[in-house]
N, C-alpha and C positions, 0 to 999 in steps of 0.2 A: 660342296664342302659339308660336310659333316657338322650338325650341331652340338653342342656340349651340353646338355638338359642343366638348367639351372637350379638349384637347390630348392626345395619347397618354403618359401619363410614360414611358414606354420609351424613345419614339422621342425625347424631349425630354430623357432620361440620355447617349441614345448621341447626340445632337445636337454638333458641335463649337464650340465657344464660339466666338465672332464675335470675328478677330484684326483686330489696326490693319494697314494697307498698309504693307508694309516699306521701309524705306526704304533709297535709292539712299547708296551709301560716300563718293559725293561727285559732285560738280554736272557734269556735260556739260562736257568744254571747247568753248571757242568756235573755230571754225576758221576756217581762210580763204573756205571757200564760205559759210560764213553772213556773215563782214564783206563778199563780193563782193554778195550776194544785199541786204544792209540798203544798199550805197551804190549800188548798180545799175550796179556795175562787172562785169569778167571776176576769173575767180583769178588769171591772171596780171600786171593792173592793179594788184592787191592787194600782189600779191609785188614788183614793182619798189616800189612804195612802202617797202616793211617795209623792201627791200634797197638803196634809194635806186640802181636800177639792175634790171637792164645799161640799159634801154631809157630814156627820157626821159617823164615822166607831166607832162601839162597842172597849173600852180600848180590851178585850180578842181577838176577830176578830185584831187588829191593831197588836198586837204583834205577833201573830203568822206569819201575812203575814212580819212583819219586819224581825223575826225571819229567815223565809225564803230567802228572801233578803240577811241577814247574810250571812248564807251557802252556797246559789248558787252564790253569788258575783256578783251579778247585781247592773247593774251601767245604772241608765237610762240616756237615747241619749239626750243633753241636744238640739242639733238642729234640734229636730225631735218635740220637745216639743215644741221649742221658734216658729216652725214653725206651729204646732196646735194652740197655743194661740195667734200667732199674737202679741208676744213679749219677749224677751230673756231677761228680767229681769236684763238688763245692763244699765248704763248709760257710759259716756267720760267722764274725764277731763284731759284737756289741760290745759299747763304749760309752762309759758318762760322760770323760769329757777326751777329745783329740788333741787340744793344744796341751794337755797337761805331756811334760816331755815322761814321764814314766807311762802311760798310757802309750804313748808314739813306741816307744822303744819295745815293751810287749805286743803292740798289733806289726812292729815289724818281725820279731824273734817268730810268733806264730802263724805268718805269711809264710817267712820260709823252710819252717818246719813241716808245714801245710805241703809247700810244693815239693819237698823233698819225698812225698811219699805220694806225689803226683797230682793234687788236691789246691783250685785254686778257692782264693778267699776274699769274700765280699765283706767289705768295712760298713758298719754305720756309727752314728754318731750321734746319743740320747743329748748334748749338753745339759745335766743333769736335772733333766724332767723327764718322769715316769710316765707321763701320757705320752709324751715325744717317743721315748725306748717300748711303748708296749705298740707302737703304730709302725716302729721300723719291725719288731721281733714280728709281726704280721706279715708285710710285706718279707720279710725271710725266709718265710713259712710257707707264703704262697709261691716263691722260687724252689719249692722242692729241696732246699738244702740238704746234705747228706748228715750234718752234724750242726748245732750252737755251741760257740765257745762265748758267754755272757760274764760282763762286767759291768752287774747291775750298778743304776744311779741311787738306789733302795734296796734296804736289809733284806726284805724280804718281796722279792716279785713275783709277781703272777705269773706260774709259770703253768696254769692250768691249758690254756691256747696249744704250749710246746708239749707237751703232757698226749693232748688229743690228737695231734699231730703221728705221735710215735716218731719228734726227731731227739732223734738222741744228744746229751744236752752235760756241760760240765762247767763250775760256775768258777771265776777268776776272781780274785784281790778279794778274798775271803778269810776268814779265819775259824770256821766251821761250815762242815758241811749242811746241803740243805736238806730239810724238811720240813714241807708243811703242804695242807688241802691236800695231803694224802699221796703225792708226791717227792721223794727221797732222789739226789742227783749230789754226784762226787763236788767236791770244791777242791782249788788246788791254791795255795798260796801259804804264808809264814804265822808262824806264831807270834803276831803284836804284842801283847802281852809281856813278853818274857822277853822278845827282842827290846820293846821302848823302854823295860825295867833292865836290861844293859845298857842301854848307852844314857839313861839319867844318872845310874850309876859309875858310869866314869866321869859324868860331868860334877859328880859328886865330889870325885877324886880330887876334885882340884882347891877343895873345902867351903864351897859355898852353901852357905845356913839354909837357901830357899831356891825351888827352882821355878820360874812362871812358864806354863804353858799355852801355845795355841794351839785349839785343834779343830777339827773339824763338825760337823754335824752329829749331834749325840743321838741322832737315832739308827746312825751305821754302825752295825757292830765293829768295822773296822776302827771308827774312832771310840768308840767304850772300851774297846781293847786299848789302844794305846794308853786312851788314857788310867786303864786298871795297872799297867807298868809301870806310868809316872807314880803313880800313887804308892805301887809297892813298896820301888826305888825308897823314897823319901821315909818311908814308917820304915824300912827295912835299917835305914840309918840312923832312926829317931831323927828324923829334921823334919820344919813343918812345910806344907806344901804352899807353893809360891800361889797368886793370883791367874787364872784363868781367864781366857779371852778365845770365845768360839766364834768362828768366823771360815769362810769358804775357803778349800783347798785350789788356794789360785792366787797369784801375784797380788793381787787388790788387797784379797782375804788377811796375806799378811801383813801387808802395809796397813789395814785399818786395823789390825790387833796390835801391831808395835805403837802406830800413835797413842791407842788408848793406852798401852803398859806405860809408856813415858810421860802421861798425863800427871803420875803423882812421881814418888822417886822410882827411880831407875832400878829395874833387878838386876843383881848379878848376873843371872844366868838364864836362859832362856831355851823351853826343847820346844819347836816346830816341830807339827808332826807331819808333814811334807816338807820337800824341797821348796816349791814355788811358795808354801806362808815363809819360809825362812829367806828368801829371798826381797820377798816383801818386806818383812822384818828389817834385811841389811840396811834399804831404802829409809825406814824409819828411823833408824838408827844413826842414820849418817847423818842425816837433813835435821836432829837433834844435837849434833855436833857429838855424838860421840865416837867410839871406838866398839868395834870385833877384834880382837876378845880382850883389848884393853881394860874398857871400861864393861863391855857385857859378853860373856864366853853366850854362845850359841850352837846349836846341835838342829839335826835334822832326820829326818825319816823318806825312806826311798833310795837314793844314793843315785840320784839321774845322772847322766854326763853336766847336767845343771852344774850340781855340786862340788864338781870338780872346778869349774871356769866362773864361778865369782870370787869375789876376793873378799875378806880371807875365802879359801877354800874353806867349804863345811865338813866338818866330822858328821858323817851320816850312818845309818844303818841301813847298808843298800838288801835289796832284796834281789837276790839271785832270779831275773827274768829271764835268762837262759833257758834255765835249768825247768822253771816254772812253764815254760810256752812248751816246752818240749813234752811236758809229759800231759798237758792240759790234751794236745792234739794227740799223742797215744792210748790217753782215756778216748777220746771220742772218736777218733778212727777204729779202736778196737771193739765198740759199738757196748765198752762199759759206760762208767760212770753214772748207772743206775743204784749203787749200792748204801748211797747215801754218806759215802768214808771221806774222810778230811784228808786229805795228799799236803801235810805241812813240809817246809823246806827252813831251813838255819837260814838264818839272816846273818851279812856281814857286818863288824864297825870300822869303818875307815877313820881311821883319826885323820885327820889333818889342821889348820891355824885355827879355825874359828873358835872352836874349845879352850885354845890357851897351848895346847902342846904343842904349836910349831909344825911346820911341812913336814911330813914325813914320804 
């Protein structure tokens, strides 16, 4: 009988233990040459499809290579594109503050103005600190952004960074265009001024001797404006101007300027110059035991969806966000907004209860 030679144990000590196939950190991506190769097109074929362009692809040709796409799960590299074209199809916008509901409603209006002309958009969010807005407008910057749409938290920002950059740049909730360090860029937004000096002026209408204001921070030109309107308003009727209480454009802001207005006697009449101090305001007012527009007719500035859904509704002077998101992203897709010109727009008055005139 034949022997079966027995294994060396030496050689079978120093033997290395039989390892599993290592495995790959992650799966192959799928490229263009393999959805050309699955639909038996060219790469190029491939790439008009994805790009819906430059060239024109036959409807039967289009679906199949989509088709493909489907199956294999390709997902084209978007910064390998943004890097062939020389543009990632993004624009910025910058914001002082998000919960302010007129803030929300212009970053949604120039989202989809953005995307209607193919262009998606990346949000930030300064809460009104200038170190915070000049640390996101960096990080913007280093994203290659195609465009800035800025709604600084400060009158005048440093926009020497975006300047260096050469990204093209259009400033929001303005009331003049900018310049300064040598730098010139469009601003797009209403004439404060001449809007806050309408609607003090209807609240005028209704014959109260004094009007007290809240407004916001006096080194934004947006509130110097409003408040050069109140001011107008009031000398333009010979009546003397009410008591002033500056405080933050934000629910708090107004509630801590109405408590202090009701500290001594009550005004008639009262213009916030946002929605959310007038909103504050109401809270002051009520927890006082008084009445809108009973005991105090009240006015607003913005004209949010806010101002419609508190009670009384606010007479506001809304500003046309529409209209403003629309042409902020046609300046800056059209690669103007270099020319330093102020793009103003008419501000609306809504009357409605808080004034004194009733629903309308």
């Amino acid at each position: 009988m034949d022997a079966i030679d027995a294994p060396d144990a030496a050689a079978e000590d120093a033997a290395p233990a039989p390892t599993k196939p290592a495995r790959t950190s992650r799966k192959r991506s799928v490229t263009v040459g393999d959805v050309a190769r699955h639909a038996g097109v060219s790469s190029a074929v491939v790439s008009y499809v994805v790009n819906s362009g430059p060239r024109p692809v036959a409807a039967a040709t289009r679906d199949r290579v989509r088709e493909s796409i489907r199956e294999l799960g390709y997902r084209p590299n978007a910064a390998a594109r943004a890097l062939k074209r020389g543009s990632t199809s993004t624009i910025g916008l910058a914001v002082p503050n998000n919960t302010n509901p007129y803030f929300a409603e212009l970053s949604r209006l120039v989202e989809m103005a953005a995307e209607a002309r193919g262009y998606e958009t990346i949000f930030v969010n300064a809460s009104d600190d200038e170190e915070r807005e000049r640390r996101h407008l960096q990080k913007l910057l280093a994203r290659r952004i195609d465009g800035l749409l800025l709604a600084s938290a400060v009158s005048e920002p440093d926009l020497s960074e975006v300047a260096d950059s050469g990204t093209p740049i259009v400033l929001l909730d303005r009331g003049a265009a900018y310049s300064g360090r040598g730098i010139r860029a469009d601003a797009v937004g209403v004439d404060y001024r001449a809007a806050s000096r309408t609607l003090v002026e209807h609240l005028l209408e209704h014959g109260h001797e004094e009007v007290a204001f809240v407004v916001g921070d006096e080194r934004l030109s947006t509130s110097r404006a409003r408040e050069r309107g109140w001011r107008d308003a009031l000398e333009g009727a010979g009546r003397r101007p009410g008591p002033v209480v500056r405080a933050a454009y934000s629910r708090d802001g107004g509630y801590y300027a109405g408590r202090r207005l009701l500290r001594g006697p009550a005004p008639r009449a009262i213009f916030a110059s946002s929605d959310m101090q007038a909103i504050g305001v109401l809270r002051a007012v009520r927890e006082a035991g008084l009445d809108v527009p009973g005991d105090i007719a009240l006015v607003s500035f913005d004209g949010t969806i806010e101002s419609e859904f508190t009670w009384p509704p606010l007479t506001a002077m809304r500003q046309p966000v529409e209209r403003m998101a629309e042409k902020a992203v046609e300046l800056l897709l059209g690669r103007g907004g270099t020319t330093g010109e102020f793009h103003a727009f008419d501000a609306e008055l809504v009357v409605r209860a808080s004034c004194g005139c009733g629903s309308r």
